[in-house]
N, C-alpha and C positions, 0 to 999 in steps of 0.2 A: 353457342352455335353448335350443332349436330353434327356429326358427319355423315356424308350421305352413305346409305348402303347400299354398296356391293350387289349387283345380279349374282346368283350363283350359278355356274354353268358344270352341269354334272353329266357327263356322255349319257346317252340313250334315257334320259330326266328329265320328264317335263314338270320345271317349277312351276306348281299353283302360286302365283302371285298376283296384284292387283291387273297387272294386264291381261293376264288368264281369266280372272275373274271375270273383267267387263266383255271379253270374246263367250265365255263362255254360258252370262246372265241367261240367255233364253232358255238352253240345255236344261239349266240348274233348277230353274224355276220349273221348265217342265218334270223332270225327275222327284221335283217336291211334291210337285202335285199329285202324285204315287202312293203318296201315304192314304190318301185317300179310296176304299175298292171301287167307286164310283167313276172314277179318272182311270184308273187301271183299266177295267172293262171298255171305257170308251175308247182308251188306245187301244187295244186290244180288237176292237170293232173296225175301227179304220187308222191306222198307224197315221198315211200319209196327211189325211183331215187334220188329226190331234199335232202333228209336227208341224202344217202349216200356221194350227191356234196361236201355236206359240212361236211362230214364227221364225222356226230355225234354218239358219244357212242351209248353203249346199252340202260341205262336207260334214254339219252333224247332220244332216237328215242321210248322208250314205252311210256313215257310220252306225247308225242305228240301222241301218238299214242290213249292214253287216254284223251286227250281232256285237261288232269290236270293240272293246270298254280302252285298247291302249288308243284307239283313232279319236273315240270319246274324248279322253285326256287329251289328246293333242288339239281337239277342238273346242275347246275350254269347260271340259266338264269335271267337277271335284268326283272325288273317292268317293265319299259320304253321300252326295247324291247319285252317283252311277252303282251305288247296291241297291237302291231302289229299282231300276232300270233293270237290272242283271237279275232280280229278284224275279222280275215279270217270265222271265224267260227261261228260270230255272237254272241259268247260270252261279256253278259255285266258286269256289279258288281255285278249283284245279283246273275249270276249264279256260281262267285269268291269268293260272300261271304258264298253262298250254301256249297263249297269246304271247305270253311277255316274253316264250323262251323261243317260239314258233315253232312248235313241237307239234304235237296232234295229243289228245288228252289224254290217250292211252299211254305214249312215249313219255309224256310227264307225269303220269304214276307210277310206271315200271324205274322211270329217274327216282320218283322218293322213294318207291320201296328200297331199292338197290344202295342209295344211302343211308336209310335208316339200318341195314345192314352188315 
């Protein structure tokens, strides 16, 4: 017999897990569909059309709606599929670690320069 695991609970950590996973199926699937330039362009054309295709909630369709990759996460979107998404929009790590610190992206580069120092 197995024992069961453990939830992890990590302050300010949203665990990807299978519950994450099934909230966040639609997101994921649209984000996949990124790989493709042909789906890009058509988000691209009409965001709100291509988020109803796939039929995403309220709070992922505000999130994208905000630009926000941590509200993403919290709306069951993975990493691996939200650089797809961030990609569309020229979103890089600085402007991700801007979010995750709530900084503005200039205050989180002058933060790593100043530690890289």
């Amino acid at each position: 017999m197995s024992t069961p695991r453990l939830k992890r609970d990590i302050p300010g950590t949203v665990i990807f897990d299978g519950d994450q996973a099934r909230i966040g199926y639609a997101l994921n699937k649209m984000c996949f569909s990124f790989n493709s330039a042909e789906c890009r362009e058509a988000f691209q054309r009409d965001e709100e059309a291509y988020m109803s295709k796939y039929k995403l909630n309220d709070a992922q369709k505000q999130a994208i709606r905000n630009r926000n990759v941590l509200e993403l996460i919290a709306a069951g979107g993975h990493p691996y599929y939200l650089a797809k998404f961030a990609g569309i929009f020229k979103l890089d790590m600085q402007d991700i670690g801007a979010q995750q610190t709530g900084m503005t992206k200039d205050a989180f580069k002058a933060k790593l320069i100043a530690a890289g120092q």
